[in-house]
PLY file of the C-alpha trace (Angstrom):
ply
format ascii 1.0
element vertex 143
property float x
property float y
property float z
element edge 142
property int vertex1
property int vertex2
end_header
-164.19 -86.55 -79.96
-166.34 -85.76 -77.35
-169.99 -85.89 -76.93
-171.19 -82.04 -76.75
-174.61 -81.43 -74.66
-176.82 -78.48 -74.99
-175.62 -75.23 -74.37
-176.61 -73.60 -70.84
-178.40 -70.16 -71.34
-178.51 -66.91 -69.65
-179.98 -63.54 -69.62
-176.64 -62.17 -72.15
-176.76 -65.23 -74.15
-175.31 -68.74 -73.49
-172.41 -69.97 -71.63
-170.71 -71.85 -74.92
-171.52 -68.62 -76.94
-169.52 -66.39 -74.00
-166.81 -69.57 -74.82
-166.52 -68.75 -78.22
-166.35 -65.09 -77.75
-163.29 -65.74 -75.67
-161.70 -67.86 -77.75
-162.56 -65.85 -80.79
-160.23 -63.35 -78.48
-157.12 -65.05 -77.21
-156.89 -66.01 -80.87
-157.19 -62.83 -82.29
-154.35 -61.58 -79.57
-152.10 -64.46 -81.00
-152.14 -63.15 -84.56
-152.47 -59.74 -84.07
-149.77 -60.34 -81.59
-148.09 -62.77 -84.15
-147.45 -64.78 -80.71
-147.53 -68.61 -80.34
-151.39 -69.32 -79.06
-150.59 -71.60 -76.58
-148.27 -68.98 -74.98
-151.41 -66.46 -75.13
-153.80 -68.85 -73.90
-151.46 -69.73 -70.99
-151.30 -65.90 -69.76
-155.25 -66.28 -70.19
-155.65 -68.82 -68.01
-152.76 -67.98 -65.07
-154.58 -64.26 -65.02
-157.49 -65.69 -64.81
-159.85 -62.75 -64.49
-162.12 -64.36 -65.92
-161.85 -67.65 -65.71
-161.51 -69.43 -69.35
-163.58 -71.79 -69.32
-162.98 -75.46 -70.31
-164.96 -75.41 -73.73
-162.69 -72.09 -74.41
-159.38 -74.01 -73.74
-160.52 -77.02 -76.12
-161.34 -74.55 -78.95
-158.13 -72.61 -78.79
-156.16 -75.92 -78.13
-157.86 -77.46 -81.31
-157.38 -74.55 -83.85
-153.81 -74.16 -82.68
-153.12 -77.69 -82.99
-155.10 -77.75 -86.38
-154.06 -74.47 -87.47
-152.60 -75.35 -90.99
-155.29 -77.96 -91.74
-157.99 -75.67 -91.38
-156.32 -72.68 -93.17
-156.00 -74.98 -96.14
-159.56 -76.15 -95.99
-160.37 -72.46 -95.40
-158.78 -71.41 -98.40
-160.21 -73.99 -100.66
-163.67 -72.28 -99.86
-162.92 -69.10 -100.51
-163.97 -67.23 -103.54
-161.43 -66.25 -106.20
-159.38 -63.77 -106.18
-159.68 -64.05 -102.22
-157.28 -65.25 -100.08
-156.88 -66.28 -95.97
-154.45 -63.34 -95.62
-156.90 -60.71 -96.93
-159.63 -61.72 -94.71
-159.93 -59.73 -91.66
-158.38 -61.20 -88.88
-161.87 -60.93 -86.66
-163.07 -63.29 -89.57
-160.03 -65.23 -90.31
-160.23 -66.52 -86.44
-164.12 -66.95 -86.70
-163.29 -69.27 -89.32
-161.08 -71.30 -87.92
-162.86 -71.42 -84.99
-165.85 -73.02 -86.68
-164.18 -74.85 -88.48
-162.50 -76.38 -86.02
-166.00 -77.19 -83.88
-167.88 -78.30 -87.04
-165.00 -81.37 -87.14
-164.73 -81.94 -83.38
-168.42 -82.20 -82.22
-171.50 -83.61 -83.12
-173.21 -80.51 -82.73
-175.36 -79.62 -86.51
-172.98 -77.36 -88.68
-176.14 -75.32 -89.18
-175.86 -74.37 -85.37
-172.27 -74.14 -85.67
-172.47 -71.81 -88.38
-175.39 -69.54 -87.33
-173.33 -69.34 -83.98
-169.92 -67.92 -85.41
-172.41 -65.79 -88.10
-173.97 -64.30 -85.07
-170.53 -63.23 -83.62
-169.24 -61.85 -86.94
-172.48 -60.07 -87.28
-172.02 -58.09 -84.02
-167.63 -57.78 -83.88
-166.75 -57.55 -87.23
-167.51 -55.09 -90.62
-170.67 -55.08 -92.26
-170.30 -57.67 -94.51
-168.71 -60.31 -92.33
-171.74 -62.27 -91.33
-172.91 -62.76 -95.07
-168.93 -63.68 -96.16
-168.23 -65.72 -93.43
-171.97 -67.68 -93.90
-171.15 -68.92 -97.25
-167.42 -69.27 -96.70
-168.93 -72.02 -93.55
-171.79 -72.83 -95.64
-169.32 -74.25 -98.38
-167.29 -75.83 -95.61
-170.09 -77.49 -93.45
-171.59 -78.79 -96.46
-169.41 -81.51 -96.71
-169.51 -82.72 -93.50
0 1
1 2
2 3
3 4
4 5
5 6
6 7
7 8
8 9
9 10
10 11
11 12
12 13
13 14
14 15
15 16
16 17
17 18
18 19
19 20
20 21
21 22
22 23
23 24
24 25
25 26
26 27
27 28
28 29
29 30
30 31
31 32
32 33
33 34
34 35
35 36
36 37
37 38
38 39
39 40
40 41
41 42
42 43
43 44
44 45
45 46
46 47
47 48
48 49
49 50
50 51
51 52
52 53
53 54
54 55
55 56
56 57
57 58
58 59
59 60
60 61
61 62
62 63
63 64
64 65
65 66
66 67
67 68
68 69
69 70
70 71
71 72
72 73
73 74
74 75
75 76
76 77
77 78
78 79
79 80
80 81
81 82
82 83
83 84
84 85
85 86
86 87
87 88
88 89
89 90
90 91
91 92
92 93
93 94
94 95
95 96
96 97
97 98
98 99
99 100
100 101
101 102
102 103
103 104
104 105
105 106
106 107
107 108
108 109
109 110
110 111
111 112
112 113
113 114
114 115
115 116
116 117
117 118
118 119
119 120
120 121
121 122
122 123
123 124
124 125
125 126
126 127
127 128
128 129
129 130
130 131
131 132
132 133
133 134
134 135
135 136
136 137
137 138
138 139
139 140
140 141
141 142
């Protein structure tokens, strides 16, 4: 695991948030797609307009790699009568995604989770943000 610093910010917002984003969307191509991600984040990268960035790739890379793990966990949380399949797939990949960076850093899940909140709040339906902050809230809470 390695040691995660403080984001650098800019006028739209910082760089690891723009990160996420993109991850958020070469994962989202790779189900909707119901493609390999490696094989998405590969075209990603070799088109590289724009550049992925490095915290992008390890995301991506982790949640493939973890995929099943964290779909289980996922799962677990979720309130009856729910299931990963009926989430949308905007949220489905926000959750993995923070998932995913609440076990590989050392960053608070608090941060974490207001983070991928943020992003469901403004790219997903109306009720994503509040769904997806206790479905992470019950997941971080653990950790």
């Amino acid at each position: 695991m390695s040691e995660v610093t403080e984001p650098e910010t800019t006028k739209r917002g910082s760089t690891r948030t723009k990160a996420r984003k993109r991850a958020l969307d070469i994962l989202f191509e790779a189900d909707l797609r119901a493609m390999p991600i490696d094989e998405i984040l590969a075209a990603h990268v070799a088109e590289n307009t724009p550049p992925v960035r490095d915290f992008t790739v390890s995301l991506v890379e982790g949640v493939a790699a973890e995929t099943d793990t964290l779909d289980a966990l996922i799962s677990d949380a979720l309130a009856t009568g729910w299931t990963l399949s009926r989430m949308p797939r905007v949220d489905r990949n926000l959750a993995r995604l923070a998932l995913w960076e609440m076990r590989a850093s050392e960053i608070d899940s608090a941060i974490i989770i207001a983070e991928y909140v943020s992003l469901a709040d403004g790219l997903s339906t109306d009720d994503s943000a509040t769904f997806l902050n206790g479905v992470l809230g019950r997941l971080g809470a653990g950790r």
